[in-house]
C-alpha distance (Angstrom), angle and dihedral (degrees) to the residues before:
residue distance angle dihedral
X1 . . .
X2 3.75 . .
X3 3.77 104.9 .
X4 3.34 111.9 14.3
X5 4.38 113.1 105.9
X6 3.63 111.7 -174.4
X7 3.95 125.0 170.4
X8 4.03 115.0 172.3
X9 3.56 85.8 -154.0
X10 3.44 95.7 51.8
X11 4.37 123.6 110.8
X12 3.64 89.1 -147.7
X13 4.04 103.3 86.5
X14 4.12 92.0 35.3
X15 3.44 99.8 110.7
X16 4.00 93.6 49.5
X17 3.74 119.7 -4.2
X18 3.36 92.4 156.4
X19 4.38 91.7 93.5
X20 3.81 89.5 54.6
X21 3.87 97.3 43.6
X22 3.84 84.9 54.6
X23 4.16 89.2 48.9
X24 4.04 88.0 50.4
X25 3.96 91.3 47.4
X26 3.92 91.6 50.6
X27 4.26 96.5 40.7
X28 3.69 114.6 17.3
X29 4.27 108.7 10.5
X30 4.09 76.8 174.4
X31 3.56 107.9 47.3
X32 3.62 134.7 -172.5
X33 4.01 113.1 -135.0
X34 3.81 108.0 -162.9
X35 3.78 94.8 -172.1
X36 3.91 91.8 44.1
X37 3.92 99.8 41.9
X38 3.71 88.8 -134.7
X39 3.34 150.8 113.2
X40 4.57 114.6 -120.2
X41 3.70 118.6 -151.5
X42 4.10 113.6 -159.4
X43 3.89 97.5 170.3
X44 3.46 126.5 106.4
X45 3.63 90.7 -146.7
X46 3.61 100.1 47.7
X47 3.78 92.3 35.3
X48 3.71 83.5 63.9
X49 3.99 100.2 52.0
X50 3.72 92.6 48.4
X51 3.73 86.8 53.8
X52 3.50 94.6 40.6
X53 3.57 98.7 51.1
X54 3.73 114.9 54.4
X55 4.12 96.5 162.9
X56 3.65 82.9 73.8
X57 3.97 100.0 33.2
X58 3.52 116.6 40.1
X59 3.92 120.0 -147.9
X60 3.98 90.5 -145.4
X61 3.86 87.8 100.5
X62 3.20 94.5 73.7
X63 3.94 90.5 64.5
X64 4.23 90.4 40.6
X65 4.07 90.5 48.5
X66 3.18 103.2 36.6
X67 4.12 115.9 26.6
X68 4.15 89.4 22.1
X69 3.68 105.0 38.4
X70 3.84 91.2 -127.2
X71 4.15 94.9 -49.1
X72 3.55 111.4 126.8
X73 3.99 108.2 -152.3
X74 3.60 116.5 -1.1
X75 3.79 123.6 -0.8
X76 3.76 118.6 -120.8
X77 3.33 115.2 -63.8
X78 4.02 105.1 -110.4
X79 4.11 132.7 148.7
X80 4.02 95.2 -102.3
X81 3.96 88.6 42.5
X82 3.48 93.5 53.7
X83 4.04 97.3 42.8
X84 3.78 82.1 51.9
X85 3.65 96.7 58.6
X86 4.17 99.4 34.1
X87 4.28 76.4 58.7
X88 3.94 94.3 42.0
X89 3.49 88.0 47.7
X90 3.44 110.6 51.1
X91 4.28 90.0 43.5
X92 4.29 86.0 53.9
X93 3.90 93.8 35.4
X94 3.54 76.5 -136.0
X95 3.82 139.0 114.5
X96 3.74 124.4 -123.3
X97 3.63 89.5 -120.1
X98 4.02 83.6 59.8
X99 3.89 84.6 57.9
X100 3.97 93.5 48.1
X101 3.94 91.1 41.8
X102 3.88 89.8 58.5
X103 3.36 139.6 111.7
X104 3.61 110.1 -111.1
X105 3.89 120.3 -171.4
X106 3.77 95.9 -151.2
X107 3.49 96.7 39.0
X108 4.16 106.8 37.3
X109 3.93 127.7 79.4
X110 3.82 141.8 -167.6
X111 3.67 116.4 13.9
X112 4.00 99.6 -5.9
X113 3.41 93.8 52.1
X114 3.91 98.9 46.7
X115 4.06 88.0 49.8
X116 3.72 90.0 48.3
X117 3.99 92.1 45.2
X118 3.92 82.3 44.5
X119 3.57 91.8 66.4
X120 3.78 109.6 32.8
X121 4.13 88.9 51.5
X122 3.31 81.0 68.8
X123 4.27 88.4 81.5
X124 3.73 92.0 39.5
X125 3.72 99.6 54.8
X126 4.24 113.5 138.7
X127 3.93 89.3 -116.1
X128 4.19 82.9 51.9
X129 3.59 91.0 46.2
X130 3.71 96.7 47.0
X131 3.36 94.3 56.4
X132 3.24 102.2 62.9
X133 3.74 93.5 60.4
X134 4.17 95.6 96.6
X135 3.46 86.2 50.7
X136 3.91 90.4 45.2
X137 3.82 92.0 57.0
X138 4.04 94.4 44.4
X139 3.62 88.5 59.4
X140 3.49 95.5 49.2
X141 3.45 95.8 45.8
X142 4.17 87.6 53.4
X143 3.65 89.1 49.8
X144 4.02 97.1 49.7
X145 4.03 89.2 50.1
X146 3.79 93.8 91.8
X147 4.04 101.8 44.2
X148 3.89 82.8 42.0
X149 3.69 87.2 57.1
X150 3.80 93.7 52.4
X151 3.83 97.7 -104.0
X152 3.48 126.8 132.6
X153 3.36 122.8 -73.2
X154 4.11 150.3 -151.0
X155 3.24 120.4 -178.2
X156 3.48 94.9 -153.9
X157 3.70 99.6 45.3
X158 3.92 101.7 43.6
X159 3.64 99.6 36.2
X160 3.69 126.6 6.8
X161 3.73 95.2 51.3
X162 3.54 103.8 39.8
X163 3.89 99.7 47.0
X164 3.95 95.9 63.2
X165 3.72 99.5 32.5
X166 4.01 80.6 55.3
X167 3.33 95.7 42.7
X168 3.81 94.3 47.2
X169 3.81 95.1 41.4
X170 3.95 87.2 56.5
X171 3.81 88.1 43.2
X172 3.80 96.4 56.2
X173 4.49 88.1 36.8
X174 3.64 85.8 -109.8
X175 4.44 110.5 172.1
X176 3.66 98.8 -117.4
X177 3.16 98.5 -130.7
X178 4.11 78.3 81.2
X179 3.57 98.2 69.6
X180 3.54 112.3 86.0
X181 3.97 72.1 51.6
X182 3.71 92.1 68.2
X183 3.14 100.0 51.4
X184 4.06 91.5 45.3
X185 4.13 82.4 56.8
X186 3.59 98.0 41.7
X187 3.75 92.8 55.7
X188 3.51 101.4 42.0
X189 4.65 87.0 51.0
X190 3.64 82.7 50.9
X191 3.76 95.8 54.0
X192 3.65 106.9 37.1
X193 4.23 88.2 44.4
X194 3.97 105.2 40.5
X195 4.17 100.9 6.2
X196 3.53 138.8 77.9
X197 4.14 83.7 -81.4
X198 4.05 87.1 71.1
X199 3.99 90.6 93.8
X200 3.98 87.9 64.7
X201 3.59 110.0 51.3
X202 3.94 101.0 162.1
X203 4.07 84.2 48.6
X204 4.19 103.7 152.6
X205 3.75 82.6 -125.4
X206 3.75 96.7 62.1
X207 3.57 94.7 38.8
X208 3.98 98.9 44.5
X209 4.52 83.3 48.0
X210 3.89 84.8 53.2
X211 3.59 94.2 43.7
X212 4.00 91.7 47.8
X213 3.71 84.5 43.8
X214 3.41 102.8 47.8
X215 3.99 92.1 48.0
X216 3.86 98.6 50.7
X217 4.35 93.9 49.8
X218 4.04 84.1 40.7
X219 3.62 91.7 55.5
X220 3.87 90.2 42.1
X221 3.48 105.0 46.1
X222 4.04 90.5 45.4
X223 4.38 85.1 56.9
X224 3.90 87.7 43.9
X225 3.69 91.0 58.5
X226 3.63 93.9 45.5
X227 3.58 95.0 43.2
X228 4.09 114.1 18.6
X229 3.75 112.4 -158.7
X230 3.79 128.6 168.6
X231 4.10 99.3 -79.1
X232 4.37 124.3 114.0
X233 4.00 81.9 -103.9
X234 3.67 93.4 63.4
X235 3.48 96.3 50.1
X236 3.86 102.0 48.1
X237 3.80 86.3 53.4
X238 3.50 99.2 46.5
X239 3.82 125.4 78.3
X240 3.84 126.3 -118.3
X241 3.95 136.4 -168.1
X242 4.18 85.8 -16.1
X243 3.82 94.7 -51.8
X244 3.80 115.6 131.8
X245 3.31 128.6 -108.0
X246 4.15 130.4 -107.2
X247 3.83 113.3 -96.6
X248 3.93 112.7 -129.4
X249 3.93 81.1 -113.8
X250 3.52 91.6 57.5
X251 3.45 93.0 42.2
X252 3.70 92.2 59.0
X253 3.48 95.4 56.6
X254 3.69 93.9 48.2
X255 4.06 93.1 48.9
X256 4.08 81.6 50.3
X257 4.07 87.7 52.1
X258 4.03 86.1 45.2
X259 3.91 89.3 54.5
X260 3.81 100.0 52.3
X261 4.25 98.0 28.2
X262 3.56 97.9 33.7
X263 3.82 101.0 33.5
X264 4.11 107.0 23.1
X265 3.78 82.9 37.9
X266 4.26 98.8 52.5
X267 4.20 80.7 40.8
X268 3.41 92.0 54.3
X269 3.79 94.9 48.0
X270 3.36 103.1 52.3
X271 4.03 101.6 41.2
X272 4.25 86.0 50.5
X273 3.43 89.8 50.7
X274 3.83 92.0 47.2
X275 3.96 86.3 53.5
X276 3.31 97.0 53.2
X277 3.56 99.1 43.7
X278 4.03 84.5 55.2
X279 3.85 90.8 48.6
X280 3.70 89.0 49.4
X281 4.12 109.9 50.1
X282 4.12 92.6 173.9
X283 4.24 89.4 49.7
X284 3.55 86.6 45.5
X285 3.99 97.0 44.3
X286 3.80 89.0 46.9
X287 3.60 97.2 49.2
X288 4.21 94.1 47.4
X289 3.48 79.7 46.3
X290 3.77 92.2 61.9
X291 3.85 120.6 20.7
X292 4.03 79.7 -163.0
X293 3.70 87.1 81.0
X294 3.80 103.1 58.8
X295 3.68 99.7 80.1
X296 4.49 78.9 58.8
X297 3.49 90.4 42.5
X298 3.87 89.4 61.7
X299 3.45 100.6 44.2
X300 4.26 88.5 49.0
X301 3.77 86.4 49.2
X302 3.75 92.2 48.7
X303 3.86 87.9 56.9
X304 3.84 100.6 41.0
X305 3.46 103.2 42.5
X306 3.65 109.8 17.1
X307 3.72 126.2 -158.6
X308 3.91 89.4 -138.3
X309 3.35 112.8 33.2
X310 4.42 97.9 179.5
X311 3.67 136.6 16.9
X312 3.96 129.5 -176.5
X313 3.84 134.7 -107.2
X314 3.61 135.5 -178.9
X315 3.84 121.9 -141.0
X316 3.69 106.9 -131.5
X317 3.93 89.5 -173.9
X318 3.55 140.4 28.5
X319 3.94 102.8 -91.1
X320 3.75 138.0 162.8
X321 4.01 131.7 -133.2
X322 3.70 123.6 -178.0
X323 3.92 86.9 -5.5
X324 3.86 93.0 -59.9
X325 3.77 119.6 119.6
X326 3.48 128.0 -126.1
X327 3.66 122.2 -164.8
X328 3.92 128.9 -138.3
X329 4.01 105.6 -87.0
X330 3.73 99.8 22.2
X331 3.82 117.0 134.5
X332 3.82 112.8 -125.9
X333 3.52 126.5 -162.1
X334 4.03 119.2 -147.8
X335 3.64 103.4 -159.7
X336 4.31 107.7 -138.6
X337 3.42 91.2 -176.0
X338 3.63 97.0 50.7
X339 3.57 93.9 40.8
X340 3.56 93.1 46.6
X341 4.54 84.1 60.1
X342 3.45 94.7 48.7
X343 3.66 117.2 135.5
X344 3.42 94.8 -164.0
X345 4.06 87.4 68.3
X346 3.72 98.3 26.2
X347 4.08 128.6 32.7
X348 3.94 117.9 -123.6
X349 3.81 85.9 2.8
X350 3.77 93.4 -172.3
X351 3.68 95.9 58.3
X352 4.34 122.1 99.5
X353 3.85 103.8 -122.5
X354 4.03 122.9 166.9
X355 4.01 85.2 -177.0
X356 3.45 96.1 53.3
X357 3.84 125.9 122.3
X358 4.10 101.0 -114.2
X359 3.81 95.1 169.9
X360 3.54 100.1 141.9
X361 3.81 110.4 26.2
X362 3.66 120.9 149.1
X363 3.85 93.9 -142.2
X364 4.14 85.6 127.1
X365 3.66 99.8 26.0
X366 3.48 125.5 -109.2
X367 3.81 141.0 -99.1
X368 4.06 127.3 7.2
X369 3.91 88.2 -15.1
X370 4.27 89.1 56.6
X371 3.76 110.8 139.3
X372 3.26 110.8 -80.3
X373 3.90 93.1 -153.7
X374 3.35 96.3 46.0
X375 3.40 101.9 115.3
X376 4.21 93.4 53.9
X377 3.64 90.9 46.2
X378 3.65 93.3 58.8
X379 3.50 95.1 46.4
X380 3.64 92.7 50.3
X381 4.18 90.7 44.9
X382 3.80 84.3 54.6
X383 3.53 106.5 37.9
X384 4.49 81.5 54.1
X385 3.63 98.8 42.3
X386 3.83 92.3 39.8
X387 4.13 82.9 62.9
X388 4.11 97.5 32.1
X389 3.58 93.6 45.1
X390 4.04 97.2 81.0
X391 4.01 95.8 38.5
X392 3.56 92.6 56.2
X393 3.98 89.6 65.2
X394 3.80 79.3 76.7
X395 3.43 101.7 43.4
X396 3.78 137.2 80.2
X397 4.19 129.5 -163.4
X398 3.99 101.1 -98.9
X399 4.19 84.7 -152.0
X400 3.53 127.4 59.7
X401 3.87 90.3 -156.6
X402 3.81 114.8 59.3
X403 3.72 94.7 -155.6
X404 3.91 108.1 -147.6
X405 4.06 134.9 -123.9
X406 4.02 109.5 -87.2
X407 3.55 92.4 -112.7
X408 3.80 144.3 98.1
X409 3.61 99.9 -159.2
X410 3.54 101.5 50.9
X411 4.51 123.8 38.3
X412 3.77 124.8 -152.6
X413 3.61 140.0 119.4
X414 4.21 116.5 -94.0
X415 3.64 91.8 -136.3
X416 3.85 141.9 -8.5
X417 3.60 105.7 -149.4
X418 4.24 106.4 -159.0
X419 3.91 123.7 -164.9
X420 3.60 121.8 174.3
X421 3.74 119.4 -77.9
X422 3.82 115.4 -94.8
């Protein structure tokens, strides 16, 4: 459509792409992006069936865009590239081909990614889950002390960063003397693979992160195997009911999914739902009103303001959508955040409702490729907002501008500063 630019990679819609995902729904619901080289999705509808249907759209984009920068196999073979790896390698013991050979959750399909889903649902299980809800609320409680007490406050900061990297440290049996070290890792994998970092991807940041990284989950999946106890470590490297086992490289990459789904994703949640709650004084009155409403609140957050707003498929075969053809190997784009506005699935899309009937919402994807984590990032987004939900009827935003994550995969504010209501 002549006009209309759109790159999902692009910095230029991050503070509101919700106008432009509406422009792409109305002219081109399959659209072209030059600068990208693929093809965006914004319906709900065809969202959906790309999701749904992984024969024809492979999830191993999402390890060539995002961890490769577009290179299938190795990248080119330059100076920095190859320091990186000699460094990589010697912290994993393992060879980059190790790391390309792997099974990746979010980037496998078919019968690989089933037996690798097989085993890591094995931490994620709704007794597992459950359980962790005590815990949940003690953290929470900790967190709240200090805007209880009348000090400042970010949201961000002091409680939707520290209760999943806590609760995901403790998961994986993690010292905790290592958390502030998640976080520090988590951030720095989000910038240099969907920020402004991207254009530098042998940066000594990144590297020294994955180094650090690499050498704390080798260490702990090496005294897991030794000695098992009850931690998410010791159950991807055991085996169950004849199924093998997770390989520590394997592991690595799913402890680096964990800290960007599971942690940016759980961040994300709760500081969008904070926003909107503080754009929205009546949602926000009705839902401190009612602690009932919180588990709606998070599913009507998920859907307005997702915490991933894109993720990446390959077409394995030409195909068409919406009468536009899409030849084998081209990346596509399904837009969650678009989707997720769209009023052909949702009426008055752009309007904050904790009443509203969500069914449907795309806020953890959809079919094979559904969250895994899902389940624990609810209960920690309800267990928080359950708590925050009644303090922030005396708060107010200190900044006009909620400044945004540096990232195009993920959406959420960087902080949300609270002082005390005038």
């Amino acid at each position: 459509m002549t006009g209309l630019v759109y790159d999902p990679t692009s910095p230029r819609w991050r503070d509101d792409p919700y106008p432009v995902y509406r422009r792409l729904r109305d002219e081109a619901p399959v659209h072209w992006s030059d600068t990208a080289r693929m093809f965006c999705v914004s319906r709900h509808e065809d969202v959906q069936r790309v999701l749904n249907d992984p024969d024809t759209f492979s999830s191993r984009a999402m390890f060539t865009i995002i961890m490769n920068r577009g290179e299938e196999g190795m990248p080119p073979l330059r100076w920095d590239a190859l320091r990186a790896m000699a460094r990589i390698t010697w912290a994993s013991r393992a060879t980059p081909f190790a790391f390309l050979r792997g099974r990746q959750l979010i980037a496998s399909d078919g019968a690989v990614h089933t037996g690798m889903r097989n085993v890591v649902n094995r931490g994620f299980t709704p007794r597992r889950v459950q359980a962790w809800a005590p815990r949940v609320r003690q953290i929470v409680h900790e967190c709240l002390a200090r805007l209880r007490g009348g000090g400042d406050f970010d949201v961000v900061r002091d409680l939707a960063v520290p209760l999943p990297v806590t609760v995901i440290a403790e998961m994986l049996g993690i010292e905790s003397q290592r958390r502030g070290d998640f976080k520090r890792w988590s951030d720095t994998i989000i910038h240099y693979t969907t920020g402004s970092g991207r254009a530098d991807p042998f940066a000594r940041p990144l590297i020294d992160a994955t180094v650090e990284f690499t050498r704390c989950l080798r260490t702990t999946a090496r005294a897991r195997r030794e000695a098992p106890t009850d931690d998410l470590v010791s159950v991807l490297v055991g085996t169950q009911d004849g199924e093998q086992g997770v390989s520590d490289c394997e592991i690595l990459m799913f402890v680096n999914l964990l800290l960007v789904a599971g942690n940016e994703t759980t961040t994300n949640l709760i500081g969008n739902a904070t926003n909107a709650l503080l754009d929205h004084p009546s949602e926000l009155a009705r839902v401190a009103a009612d602690a009932s409403r919180v588990p709606a609140l998070v599913e009507e957050a998920l859907r307005w303001d997702a915490p991933v707003q894109v993720v990446f498929r390959t077409a394995t075969r030409d195909t068409e959508l919406r009468g536009v053809r899409i030849p084998a190997g081209a990346w596509v784009a399904p837009l969650i955040g678009s989707a997720n506005r769209d009023e052909r699935r949702f009426p008055d899309p752009d309007r904050f409702d904790v009443s509203r009937d969500v069914q449907g919402h795309l806020g953890f994807g959809f079919g094979k490729h559904f969250c895994l984590g899902a389940s624990l990032a609810r209960l920690e987004a309800t267990v928080a907002l359950e708590a925050l939900a009644p303090e922030l009827l005396r708060r107010r935003r200190s900044e006009a501008r909620v400044e945004r994550v540096d990232s195009f995969l993920v959406r959420g504010p960087r902080r949300l500063l609270l002082a005390p209501a005038a």
